[in-house]
N, C-alpha and C positions, 0 to 999 in steps of 0.2 A: 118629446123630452124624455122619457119614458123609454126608449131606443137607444137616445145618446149614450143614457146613462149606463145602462147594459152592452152594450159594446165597452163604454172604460169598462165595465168589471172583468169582462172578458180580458181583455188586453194589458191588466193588472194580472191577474190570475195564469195566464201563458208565462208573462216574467216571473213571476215565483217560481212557476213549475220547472222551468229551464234554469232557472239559479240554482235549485234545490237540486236537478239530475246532476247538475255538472261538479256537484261538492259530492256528492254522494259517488259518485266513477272512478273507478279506481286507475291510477297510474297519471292521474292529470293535475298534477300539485302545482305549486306557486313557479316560477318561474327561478326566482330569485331569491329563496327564502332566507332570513337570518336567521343564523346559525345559533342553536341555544346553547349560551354558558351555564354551569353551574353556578350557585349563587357565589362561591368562595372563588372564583375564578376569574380576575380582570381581564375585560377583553383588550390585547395591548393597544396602546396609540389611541386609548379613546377613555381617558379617565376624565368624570364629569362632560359637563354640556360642553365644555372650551374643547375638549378634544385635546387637552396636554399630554404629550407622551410621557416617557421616562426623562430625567434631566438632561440637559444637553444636545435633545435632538429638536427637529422641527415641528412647530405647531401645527402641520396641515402638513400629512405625510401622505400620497399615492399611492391609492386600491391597486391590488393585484387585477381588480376585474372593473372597467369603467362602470357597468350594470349594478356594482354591487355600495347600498348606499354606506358601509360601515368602513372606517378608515381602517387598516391595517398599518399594521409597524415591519419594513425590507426585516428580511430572514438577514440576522447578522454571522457575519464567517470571521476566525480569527486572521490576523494580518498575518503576511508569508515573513517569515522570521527567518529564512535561508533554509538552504540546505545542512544537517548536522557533519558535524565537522570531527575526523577522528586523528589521530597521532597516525604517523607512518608505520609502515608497516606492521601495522595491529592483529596481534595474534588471541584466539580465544575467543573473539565476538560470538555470541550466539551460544555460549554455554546458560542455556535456562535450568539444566538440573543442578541440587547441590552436590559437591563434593561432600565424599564419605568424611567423617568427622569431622564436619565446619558446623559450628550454632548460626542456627539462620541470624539474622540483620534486625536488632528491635527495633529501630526504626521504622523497615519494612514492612513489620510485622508477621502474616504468613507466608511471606515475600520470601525464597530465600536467596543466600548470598551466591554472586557473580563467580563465576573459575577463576583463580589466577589466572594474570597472563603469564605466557609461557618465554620462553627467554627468546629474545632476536638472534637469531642466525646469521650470521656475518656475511656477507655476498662473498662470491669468487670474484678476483680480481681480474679483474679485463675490460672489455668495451663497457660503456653503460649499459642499462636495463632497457631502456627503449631501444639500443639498436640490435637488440638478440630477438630471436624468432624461434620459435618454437617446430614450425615444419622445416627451417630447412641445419643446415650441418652450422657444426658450431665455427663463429669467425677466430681464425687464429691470431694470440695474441702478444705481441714480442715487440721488443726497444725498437728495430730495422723495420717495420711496417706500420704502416698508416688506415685508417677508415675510410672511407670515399660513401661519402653519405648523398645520395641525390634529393635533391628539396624542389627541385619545377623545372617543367619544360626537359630540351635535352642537352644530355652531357654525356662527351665523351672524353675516354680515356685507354694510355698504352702503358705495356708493363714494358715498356724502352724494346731498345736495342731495332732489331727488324720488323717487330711486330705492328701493324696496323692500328690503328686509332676505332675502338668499339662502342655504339651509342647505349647509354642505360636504359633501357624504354622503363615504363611508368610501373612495372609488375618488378625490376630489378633495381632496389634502391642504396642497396647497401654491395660493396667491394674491398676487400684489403687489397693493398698496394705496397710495393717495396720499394727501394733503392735505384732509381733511373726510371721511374714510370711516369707518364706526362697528362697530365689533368684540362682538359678546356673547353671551354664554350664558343660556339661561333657564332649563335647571333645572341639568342635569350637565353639564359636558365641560370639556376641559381643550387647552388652546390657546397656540402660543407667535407673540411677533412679532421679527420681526428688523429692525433699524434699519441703515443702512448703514453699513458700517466702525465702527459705534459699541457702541449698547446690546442687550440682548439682556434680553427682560421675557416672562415664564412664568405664566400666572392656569391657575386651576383651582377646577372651581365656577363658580356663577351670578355672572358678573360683566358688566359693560359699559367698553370704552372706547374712545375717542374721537380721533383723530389730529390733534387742532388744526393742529398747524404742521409741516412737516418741512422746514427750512430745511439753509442750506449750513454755520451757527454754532449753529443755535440747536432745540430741537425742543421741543412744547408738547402735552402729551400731559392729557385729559382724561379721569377716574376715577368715574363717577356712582356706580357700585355695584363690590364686589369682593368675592372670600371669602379665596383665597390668592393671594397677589402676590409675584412676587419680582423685584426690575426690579435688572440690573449695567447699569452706565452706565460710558461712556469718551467722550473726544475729545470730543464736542457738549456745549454746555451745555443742560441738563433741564430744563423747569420740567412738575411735574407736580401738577394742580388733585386735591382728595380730596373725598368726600361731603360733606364739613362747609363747605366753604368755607376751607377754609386750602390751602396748598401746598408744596408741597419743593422747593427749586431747587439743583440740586446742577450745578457749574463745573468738571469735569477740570482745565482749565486753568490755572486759579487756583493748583492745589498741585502739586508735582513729584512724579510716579508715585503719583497719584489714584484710588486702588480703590472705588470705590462700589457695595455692595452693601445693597439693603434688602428686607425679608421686610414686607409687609402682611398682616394677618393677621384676619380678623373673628372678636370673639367669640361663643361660644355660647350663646346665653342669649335669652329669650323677646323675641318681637318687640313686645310693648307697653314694652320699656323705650327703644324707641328705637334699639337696637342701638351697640356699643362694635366698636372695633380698634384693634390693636396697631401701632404701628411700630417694627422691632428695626433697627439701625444693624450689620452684620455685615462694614462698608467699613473702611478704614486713615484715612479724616478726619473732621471733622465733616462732618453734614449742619443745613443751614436750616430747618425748620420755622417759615414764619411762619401764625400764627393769629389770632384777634381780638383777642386780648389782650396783640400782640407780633411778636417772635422767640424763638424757642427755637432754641439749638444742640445737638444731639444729635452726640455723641460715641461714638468705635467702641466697642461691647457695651454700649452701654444702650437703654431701650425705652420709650416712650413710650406713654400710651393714649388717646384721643379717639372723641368720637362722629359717629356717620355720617350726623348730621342736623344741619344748620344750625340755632345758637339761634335763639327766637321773638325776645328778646329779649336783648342783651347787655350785662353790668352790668360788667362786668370784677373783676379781684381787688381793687385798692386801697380801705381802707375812705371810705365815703361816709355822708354825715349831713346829713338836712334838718330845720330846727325841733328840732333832738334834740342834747344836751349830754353829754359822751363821758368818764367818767373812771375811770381807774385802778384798780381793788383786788387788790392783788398781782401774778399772773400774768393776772388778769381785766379784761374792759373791760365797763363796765357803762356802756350807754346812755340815758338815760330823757329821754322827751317831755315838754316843757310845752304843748306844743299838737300836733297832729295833725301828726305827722314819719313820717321813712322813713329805713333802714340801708340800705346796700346794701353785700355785702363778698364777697369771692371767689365771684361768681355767682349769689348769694342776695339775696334783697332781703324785707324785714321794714317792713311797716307796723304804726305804733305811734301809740294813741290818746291822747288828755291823758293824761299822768300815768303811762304805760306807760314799762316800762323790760322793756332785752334783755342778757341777761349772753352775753359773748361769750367763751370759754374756745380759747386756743390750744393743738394739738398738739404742738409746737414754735416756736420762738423767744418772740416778744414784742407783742403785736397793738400799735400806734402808733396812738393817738386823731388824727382828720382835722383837717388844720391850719386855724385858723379863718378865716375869710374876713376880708381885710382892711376896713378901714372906707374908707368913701368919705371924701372931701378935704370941707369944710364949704361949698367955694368950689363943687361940683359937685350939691350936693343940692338936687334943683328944687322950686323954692317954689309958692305955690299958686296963683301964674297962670302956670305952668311955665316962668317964667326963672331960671333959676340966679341964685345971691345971687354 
């Protein structure tokens, strides 16, 4: 018994001794110690036993450290409020010293007041600011020349006459161009021209065009092919030719604060039909379309459609009749031949044999049978050693 007991003391007394070296060793502290505040000093996110934060946040907020048992409160960052936003071209920024004889700001207090800004310098007139360049020569700027601005892929371009057709590569984006020089795309790219002080016209896609005229009044721009067009016109009057033979002449002038804006637009659809496009009026006046069969005035937000190939032949809209007697049945107009005649009515032309007849049914309104051709005078009708009776 006597033995037992002496061994616990032993094996009591080794545990003290190994508790007591390992407090007393330097550099072997707690693992995980909490952190002491001062008394004045709340620790955040852990006010009373509830663990309530500040108003508005969550009861049970996530330690920075899973090990560590005291709750902390996320490190808060203010919201991105943008970037500061200044007026244009702002002169003076960055004056921290005062000017001589200015009373500083009370407000401010030891703060003192900002420099004047300095007055705006008027630009030179010419191209815009983003298309000037600083390495290379300055672009010239005149009524008779245009900008050739490249925006993707490639495009090429001739200053007329004999000279060969030159591609922009990606290092040359900017060209002036004159009077007969020719602009186009053959499969992709997208390309804008600038006209002086005036238009500003934007293609994109396989298109071709052509600089007829670039006068001091007047500018004459030719359109063989396009896919997207979007031409704003001011000041100069326009006249621009389209694939089909008709054209748009649109007058600034003519009207007081004259917005001209038109989108060209090529349909999609199989190239044996010919091909169709669109033209949308997106300006504040009318625009002129004249065509074969007229004028049309197109008015702001409507849309027009035409094809991109010159008719073989043109018959025009109003109805026409040879040898062929035209009448009435109801909404319908019933044509029929007594000899070998021919219809011809909004574009269509109908050849009809003796005896043939063609029922013509309108979409709308009323079809109007062709007014018969007057008779000759009796005094006119030459006789048959051809002198007039």
């Amino acid at each position: 018994m006597m033995h037992c007991g002496a061994r616990l003391l032993l094996v009591l007394a080794v545990l003290v001794a190994a508790k007591a070296g390992t407090a007393q060793r330097p550099g072997n502290a707690q693992a995980n110690p909490t952190p002491q505040l001062p008394d004045n000093q709340a620790r955040p996110g852990a006010q009373g036993a509830g663990g309530q934060g500040e108003p508005g946040e969550p009861a049970v907020i996530r330690g920075r450290d899973p090990s560590d048992p005291n709750w902390v409160a996320p490190v808060r960052s203010r919201p991105f409020a943008g970037f500061p936003a200044f007026p244009s071209r702002l002169q003076g920024l960055g004056a921290y010293t005062q000017p001589p004889g200015t009373a500083p700001n009370p407000l401010q207090g030891l703060m003192p007041m900002p420099a004047p800004l300095l007055p705006v310098v008027e630009e030179e007139n010419g191209w815009p600011a983003w298309a000037r360049t600083r390495d290379k020569a300055p672009l010239p700027f005149a009524a008779d020349l245009a900008l050739l601005v490249r925006h993707g892929d490639r495009v090429w371009f001739t200053t007329g006459g004999d000279e060969p057709f030159v591609p922009l590569f990606f290092h040359d984006k900017l060209r002036t161009l004159g009077a007969g020089a020719t602009v186009e795309v053959r499969q992709v790219g997208e390309f804008e021209l600038l006209l002086h002080s005036s238009s500003r016209l934007v293609s994109r896609g396989l298109a071709t065009i052509r600089l007829q005229e670039l006068g001091d009044a007047a500018v004459h721009l030719v359109v063989p092919a396009l896919t997207h067009l979007r031409l704003q016109v001011s000041a100069r009057k326009h006249r621009i030719d389209l694939p089909d033979g008709s054209r748009l002449e649109l007058d600034p002038a003519s009207q007081e604060n004259a917005e001209y804006d038109l989108v060209l637009e090529r349909q999609v659809e199989p190239g044996r039909l010919g091909g169709r496009a669109t033209i949308t009026n997106f300006g504040t006046v009318p625009v002129a379309w004249h065509h074969h069969a007229g004028v049309s005035s197109l008015a702001p937000g409507e849309q027009v459609t035409f094809f991109l190939q010159p008719p073989a032949q043109f018959f025009g809209s109003p109805l026409v009749s040879e040898q062929v007697s035209a009448q009435t049945e109801g909404a319908d107009l019933v044509c029929r031949a007594s000899a070998v005649g021919e219809v011809r009515w909004s574009g269509a032309r109908f050849t009809l044999p003796a005896g043939a007849s063609v029922r013509l049914s309108p979409q709308q309104g009323e079809l109007v049978p062709p007014a018969p051709k007057p008779a000759l005078p009796a005094d006119s009708v030459p006789s048959s050693n051809g002198v007039g009776k």
